[in-house]
C-alpha positions as a Markdown table, in Angstrom:
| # | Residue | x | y | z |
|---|---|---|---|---|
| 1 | Unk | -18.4 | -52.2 | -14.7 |
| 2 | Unk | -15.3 | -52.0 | -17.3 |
| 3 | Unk | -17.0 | -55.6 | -18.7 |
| 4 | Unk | -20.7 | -53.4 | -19.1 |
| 5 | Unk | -18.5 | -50.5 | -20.6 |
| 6 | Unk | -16.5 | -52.8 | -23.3 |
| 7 | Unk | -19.9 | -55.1 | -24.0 |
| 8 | Unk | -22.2 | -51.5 | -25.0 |
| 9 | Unk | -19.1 | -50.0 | -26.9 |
| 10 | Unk | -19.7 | -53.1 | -28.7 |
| 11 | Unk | -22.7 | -53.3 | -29.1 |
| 12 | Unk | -22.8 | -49.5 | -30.4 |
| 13 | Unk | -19.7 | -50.4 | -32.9 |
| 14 | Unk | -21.8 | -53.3 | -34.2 |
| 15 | Unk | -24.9 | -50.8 | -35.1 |
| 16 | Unk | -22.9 | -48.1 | -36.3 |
| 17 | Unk | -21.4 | -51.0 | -39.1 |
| 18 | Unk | -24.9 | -52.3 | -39.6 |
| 19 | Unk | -25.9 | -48.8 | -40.1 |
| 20 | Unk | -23.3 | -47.9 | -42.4 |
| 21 | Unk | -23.6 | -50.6 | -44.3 |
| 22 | Unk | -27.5 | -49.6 | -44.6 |
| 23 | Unk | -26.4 | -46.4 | -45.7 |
| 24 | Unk | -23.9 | -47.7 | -48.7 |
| 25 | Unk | -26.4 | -50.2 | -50.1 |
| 26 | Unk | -29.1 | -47.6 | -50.4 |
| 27 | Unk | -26.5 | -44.5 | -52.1 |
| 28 | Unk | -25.5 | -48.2 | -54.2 |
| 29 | Unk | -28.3 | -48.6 | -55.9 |
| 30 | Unk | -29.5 | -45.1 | -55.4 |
| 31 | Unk | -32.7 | -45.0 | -53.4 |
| 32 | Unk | -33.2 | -43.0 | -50.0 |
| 33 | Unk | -31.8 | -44.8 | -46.7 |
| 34 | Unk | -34.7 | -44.7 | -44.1 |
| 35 | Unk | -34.3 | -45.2 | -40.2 |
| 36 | Unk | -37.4 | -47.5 | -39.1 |
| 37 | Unk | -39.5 | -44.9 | -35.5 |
| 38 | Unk | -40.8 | -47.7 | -33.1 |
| 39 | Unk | -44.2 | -47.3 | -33.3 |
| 40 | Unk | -44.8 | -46.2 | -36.8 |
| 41 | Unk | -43.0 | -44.1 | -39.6 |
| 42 | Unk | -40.0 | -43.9 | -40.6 |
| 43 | Unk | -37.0 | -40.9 | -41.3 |
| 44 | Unk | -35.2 | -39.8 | -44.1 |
| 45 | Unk | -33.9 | -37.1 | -46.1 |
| 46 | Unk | -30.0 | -37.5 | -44.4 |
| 47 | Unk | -27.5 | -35.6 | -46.0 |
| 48 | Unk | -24.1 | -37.4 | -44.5 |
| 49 | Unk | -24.0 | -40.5 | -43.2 |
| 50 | Unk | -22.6 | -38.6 | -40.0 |
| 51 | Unk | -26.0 | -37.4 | -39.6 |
| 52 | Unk | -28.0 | -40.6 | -40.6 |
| 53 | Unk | -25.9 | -42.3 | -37.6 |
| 54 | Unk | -26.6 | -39.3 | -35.2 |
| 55 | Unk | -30.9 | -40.2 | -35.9 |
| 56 | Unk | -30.4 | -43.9 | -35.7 |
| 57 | Unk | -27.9 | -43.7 | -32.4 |
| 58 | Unk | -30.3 | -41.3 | -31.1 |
| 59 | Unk | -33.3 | -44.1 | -31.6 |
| 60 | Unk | -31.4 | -47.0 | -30.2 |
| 61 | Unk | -30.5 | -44.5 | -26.8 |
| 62 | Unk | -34.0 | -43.6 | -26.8 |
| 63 | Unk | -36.4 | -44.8 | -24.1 |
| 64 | Unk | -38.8 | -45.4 | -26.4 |
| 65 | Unk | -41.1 | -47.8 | -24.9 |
| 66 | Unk | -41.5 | -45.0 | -21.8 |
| 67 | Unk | -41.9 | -42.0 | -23.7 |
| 68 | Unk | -44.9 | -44.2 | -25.9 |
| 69 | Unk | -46.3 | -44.7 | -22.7 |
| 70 | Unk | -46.0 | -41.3 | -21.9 |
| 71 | Unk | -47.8 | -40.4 | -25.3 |
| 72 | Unk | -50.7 | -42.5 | -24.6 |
| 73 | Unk | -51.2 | -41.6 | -21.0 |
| 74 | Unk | -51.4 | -37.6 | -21.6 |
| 75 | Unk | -52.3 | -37.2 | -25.4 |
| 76 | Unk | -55.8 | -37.7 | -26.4 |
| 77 | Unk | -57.6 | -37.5 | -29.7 |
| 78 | Unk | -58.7 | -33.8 | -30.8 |
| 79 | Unk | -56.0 | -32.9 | -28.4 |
| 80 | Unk | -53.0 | -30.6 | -29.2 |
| 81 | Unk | -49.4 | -31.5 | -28.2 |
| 82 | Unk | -46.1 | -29.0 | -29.1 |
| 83 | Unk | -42.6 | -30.6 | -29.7 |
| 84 | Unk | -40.2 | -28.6 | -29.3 |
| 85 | Unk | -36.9 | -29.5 | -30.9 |
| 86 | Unk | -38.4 | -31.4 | -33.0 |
| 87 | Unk | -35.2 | -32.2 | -35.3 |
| 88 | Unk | -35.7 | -34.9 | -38.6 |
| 89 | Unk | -39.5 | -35.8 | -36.8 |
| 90 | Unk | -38.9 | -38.9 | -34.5 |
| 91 | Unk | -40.4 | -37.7 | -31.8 |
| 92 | Unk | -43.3 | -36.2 | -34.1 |
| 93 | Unk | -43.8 | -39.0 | -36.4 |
| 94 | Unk | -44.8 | -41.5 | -32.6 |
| 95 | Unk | -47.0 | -39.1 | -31.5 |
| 96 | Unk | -48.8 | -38.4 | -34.9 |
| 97 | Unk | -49.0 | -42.6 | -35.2 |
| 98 | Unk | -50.2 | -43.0 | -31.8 |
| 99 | Unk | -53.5 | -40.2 | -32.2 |
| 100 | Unk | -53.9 | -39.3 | -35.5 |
| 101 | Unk | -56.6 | -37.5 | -34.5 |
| 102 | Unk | -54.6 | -35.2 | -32.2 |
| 103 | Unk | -53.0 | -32.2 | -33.4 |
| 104 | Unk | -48.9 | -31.8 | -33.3 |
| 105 | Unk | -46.5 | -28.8 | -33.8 |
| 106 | Unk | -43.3 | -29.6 | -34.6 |
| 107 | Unk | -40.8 | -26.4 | -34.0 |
| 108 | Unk | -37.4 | -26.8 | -35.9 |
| 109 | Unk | -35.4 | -23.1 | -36.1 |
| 110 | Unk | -32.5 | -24.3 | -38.5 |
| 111 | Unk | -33.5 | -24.0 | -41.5 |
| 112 | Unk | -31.7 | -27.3 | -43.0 |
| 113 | Unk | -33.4 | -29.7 | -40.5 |
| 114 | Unk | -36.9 | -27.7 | -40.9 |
| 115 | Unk | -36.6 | -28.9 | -44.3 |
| 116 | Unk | -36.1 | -32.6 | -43.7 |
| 117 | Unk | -38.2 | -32.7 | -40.8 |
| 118 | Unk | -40.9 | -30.8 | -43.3 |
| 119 | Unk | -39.9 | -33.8 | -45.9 |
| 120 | Unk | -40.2 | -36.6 | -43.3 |
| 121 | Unk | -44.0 | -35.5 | -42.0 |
| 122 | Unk | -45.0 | -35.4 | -45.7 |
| 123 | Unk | -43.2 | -39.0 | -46.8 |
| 124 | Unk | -45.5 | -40.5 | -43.6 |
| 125 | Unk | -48.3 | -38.5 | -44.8 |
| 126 | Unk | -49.0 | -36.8 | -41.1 |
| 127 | Unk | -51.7 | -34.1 | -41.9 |
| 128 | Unk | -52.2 | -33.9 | -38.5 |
| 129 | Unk | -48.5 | -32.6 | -38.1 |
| 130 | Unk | -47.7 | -29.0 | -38.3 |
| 131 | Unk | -44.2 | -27.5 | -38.8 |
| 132 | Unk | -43.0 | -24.2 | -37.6 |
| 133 | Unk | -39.0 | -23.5 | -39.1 |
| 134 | Unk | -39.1 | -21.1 | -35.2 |
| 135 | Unk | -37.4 | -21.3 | -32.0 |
| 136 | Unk | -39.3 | -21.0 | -28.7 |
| 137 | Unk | -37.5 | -18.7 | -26.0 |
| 138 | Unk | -38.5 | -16.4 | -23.3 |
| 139 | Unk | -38.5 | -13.6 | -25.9 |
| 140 | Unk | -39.6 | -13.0 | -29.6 |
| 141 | Unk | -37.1 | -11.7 | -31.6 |
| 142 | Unk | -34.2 | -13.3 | -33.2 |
| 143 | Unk | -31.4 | -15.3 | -31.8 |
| 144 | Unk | -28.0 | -16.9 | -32.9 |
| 145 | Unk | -28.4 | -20.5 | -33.3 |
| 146 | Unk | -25.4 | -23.0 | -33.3 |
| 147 | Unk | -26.1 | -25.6 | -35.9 |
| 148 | Unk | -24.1 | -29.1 | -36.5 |
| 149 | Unk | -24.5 | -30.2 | -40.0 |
| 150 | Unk | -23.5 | -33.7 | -39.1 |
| 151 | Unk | -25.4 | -33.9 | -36.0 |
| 152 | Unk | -28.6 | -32.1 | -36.3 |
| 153 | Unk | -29.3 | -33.3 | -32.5 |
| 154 | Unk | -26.9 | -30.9 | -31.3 |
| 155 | Unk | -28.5 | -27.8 | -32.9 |
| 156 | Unk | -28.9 | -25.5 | -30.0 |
| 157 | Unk | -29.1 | -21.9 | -29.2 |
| 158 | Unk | -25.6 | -19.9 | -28.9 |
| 159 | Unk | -24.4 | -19.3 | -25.4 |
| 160 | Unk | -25.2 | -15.3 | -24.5 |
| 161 | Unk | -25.9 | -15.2 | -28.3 |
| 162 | Unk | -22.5 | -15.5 | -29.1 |
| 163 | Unk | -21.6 | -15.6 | -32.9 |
| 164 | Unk | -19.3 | -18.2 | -34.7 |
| 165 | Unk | -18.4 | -19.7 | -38.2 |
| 166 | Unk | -21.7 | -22.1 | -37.6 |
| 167 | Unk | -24.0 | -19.8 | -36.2 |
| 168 | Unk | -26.7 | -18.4 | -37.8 |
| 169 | Unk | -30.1 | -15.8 | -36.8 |
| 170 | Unk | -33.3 | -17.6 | -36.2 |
| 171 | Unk | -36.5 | -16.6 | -35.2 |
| 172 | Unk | -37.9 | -16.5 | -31.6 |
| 173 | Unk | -41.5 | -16.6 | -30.2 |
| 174 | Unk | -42.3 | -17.4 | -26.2 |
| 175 | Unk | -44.7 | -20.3 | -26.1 |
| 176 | Unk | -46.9 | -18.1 | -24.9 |
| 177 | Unk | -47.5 | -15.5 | -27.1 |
| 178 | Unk | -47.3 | -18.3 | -30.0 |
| 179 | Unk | -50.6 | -19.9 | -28.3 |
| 180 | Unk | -51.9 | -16.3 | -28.2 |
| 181 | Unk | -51.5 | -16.4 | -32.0 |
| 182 | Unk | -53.0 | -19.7 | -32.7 |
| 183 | Unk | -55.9 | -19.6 | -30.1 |
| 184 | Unk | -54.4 | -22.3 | -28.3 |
| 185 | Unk | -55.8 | -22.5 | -24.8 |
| 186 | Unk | -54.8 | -25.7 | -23.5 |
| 187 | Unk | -52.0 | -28.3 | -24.4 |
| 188 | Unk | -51.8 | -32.5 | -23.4 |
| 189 | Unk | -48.3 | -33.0 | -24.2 |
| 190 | Unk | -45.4 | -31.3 | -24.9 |
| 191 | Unk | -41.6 | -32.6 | -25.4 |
| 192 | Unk | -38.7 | -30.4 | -24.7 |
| 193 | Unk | -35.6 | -31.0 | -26.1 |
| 194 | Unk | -33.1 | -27.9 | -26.8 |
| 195 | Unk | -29.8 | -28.8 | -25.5 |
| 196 | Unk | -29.3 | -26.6 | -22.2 |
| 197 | Unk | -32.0 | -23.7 | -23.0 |
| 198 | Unk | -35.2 | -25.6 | -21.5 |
| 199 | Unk | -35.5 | -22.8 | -19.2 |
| 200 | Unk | -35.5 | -19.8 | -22.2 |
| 201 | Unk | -38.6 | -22.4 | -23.1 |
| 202 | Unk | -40.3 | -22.6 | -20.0 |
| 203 | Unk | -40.2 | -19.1 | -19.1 |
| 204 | Unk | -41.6 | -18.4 | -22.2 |
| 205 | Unk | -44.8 | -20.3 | -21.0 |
| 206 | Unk | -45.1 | -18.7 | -18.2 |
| 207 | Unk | -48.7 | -17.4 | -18.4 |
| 208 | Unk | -49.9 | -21.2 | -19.4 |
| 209 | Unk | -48.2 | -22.6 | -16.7 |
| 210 | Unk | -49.3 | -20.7 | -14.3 |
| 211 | Unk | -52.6 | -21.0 | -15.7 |
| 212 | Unk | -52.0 | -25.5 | -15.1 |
| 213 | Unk | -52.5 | -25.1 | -18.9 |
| 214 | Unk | -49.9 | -27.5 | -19.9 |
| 215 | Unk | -51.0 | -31.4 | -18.5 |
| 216 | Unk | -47.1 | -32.3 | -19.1 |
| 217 | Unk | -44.1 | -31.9 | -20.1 |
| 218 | Unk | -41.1 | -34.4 | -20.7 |
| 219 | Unk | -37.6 | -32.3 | -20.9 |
| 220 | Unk | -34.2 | -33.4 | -21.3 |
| 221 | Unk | -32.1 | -32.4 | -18.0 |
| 222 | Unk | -28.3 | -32.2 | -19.0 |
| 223 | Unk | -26.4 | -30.4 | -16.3 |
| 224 | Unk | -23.6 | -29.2 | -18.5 |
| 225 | Unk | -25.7 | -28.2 | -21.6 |
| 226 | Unk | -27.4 | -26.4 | -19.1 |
| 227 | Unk | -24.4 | -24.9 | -17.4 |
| 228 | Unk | -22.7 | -24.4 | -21.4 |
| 229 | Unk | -25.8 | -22.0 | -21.7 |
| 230 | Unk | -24.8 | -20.3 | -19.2 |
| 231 | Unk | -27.7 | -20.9 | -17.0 |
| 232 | Unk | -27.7 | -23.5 | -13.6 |
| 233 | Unk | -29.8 | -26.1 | -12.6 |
| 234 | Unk | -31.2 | -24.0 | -9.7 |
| 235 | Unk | -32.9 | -21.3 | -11.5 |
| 236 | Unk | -34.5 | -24.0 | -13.8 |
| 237 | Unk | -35.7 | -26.0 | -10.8 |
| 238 | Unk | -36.5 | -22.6 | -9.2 |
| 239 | Unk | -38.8 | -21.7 | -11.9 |
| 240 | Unk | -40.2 | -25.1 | -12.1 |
| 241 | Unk | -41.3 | -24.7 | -8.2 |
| 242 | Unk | -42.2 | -21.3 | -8.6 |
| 243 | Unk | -45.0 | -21.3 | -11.4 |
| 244 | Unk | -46.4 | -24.6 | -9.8 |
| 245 | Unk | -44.9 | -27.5 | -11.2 |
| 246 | Unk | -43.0 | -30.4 | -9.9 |
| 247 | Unk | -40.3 | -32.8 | -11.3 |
| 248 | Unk | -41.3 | -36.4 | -11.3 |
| 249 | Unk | -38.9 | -39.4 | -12.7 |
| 250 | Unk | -40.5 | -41.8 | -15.2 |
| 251 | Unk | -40.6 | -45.0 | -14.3 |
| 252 | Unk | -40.1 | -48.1 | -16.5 |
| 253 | Unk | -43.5 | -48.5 | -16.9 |
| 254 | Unk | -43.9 | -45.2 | -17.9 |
| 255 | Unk | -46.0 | -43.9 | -15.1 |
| 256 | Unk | -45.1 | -40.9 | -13.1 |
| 257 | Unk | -42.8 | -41.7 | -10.2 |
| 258 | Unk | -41.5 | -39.8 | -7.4 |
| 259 | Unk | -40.7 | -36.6 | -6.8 |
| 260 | Unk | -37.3 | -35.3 | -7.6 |
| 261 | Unk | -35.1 | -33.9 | -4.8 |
| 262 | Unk | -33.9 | -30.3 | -5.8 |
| 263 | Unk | -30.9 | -31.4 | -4.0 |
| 264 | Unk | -29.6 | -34.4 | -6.0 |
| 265 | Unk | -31.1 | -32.8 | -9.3 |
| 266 | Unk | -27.2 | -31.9 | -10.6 |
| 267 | Unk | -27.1 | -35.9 | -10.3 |
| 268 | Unk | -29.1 | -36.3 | -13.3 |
| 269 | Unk | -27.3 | -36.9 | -16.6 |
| 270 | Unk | -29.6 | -37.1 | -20.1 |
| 271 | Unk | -32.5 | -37.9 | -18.2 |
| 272 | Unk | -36.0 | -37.5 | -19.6 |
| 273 | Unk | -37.6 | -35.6 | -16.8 |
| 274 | Unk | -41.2 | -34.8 | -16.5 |
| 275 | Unk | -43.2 | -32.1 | -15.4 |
| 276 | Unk | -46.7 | -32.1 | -13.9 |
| 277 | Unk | -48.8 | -29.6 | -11.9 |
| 278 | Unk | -47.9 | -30.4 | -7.8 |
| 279 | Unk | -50.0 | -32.5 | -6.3 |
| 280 | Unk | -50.7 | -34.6 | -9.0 |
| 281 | Unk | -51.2 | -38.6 | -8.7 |
């Protein structure tokens, strides 16, 4: 196990170099360092080279190969998908490649990586892409957002809307009343990924859950993001139960594998967990 610990802190040392050394070439000879998206597009737009090795570290942890799979199994052309936290576009930019036909919002409350993210979807020339600088909650209003300059995938809603040096007022619509807005009846896909609030998200689709509006949905389980929000992984499983949905793991492959066991659900650690309506195959 130390061996396995000592061989990936390696291999994580050796991309960071590689990537820094990306980073200085490019500012060199002054052009704009781009991060390569498996499966098409690329990223750009990085103010800090903190940030630029947030993206690319995020990409090489990424279970890529799944979620494509994942993509391709529930998002069809003329379909609409939501990404929610979508950041500098990765997640976007794959499922834009894979059906440009489909139709993806992209929701990115701080304001700083809206405007890269916005810069990114028009560099790959996605007009299938739309982006919304809003955060989805289980309220519209306003809320205090934390935001990480030098790690834009840490960007997260503030704990009981707590206020600090880095926290700023964004924008809040449920999911619900945003579909309301945009006639949106049905959605394929969407991706969750807001650091510990995924269940301000989901309770803000309520009504299109309940509804078995939503075909999937892939969220990011962290137990202590979750818990740092001060929320617990009960009432998020709860609620999951509740409006008829059931936690599945992803497999390899990137089927949909068993159910999850409400009791060994504080075992999972940045897992991609995905939703589906119970009883499905």
């Amino acid at each position: 196990m130390k061996l396995l610990t000592n061989a990936k802190t390696v291999i994580s040392n050796s991309n960071m170099l590689k990537s820094y050394q990306k980073w200085v070439f490019h500012k060199m000879i002054g052009s704009e360092p781009k991060i390569n998206i498996p499966y098409g597009g690329s990223v750009g737009h990085l103010r800090h080279f903190t940030e630029f090795w947030s993206v690319t570290n995020n990409i090489y942890k990424m279970t890529l190969e799944r979620e494509q799979k994942l993509i391709e199994k529930f998002l069809e052309p003329e379909k609409i998908a939501f990404d929610i936290g979508a950041n500098v576009g990765v997640f976007s930019c794959m499922m834009s490649y894979t059906y440009p036909e489909a139709s993806i919002y992209s929701f990115e409350p701080v304001t700083s990586t809206f405007e890269i993210l916005q810069s990114n979807i028009k560099d790959n020339k996605l007009d299938n892409v739309v982006c919304e600088n809003i955060a989805l909650s289980n309220q519209s209003g306003s809320f205090n957002f934390i935001a990480n300059e030098h790690n834009p995938s840490q960007n997260k809603l503030s704990p009981a809307n707590q206020t600090a040096n880095n926290t700023l007022s964004v924008p809040t619509i449920t999911l619900d009343s945003y579909c309301d807005q945009k006639n949106i009846t049905e959605l394929s896909f969407v991706k969750i990924d807001v650091e510990g609030a995924e269940l301000l998200v989901l309770e803000g689709a309520k009504n299109m859950l309940q509804s078995k509006k939503i075909a999937a949905l892939l969220i990011e389980v962290i137990p202590h993001a979750i818990t740092d929000m001060g929320l617990n992984m009960n009432k998020l499983f709860d609620f999951i139960e509740n409006v008829g949905y059931e936690c599945r793991q992803v497999t390899d492959d990137g089927n949909i594998g068993s159910k999850i066991d409400m009791a060994t659900a504080q075992d999972f650690k940045l897992e991609n967990v995905l939703l589906v309506p119970q009883f499905s195959n």
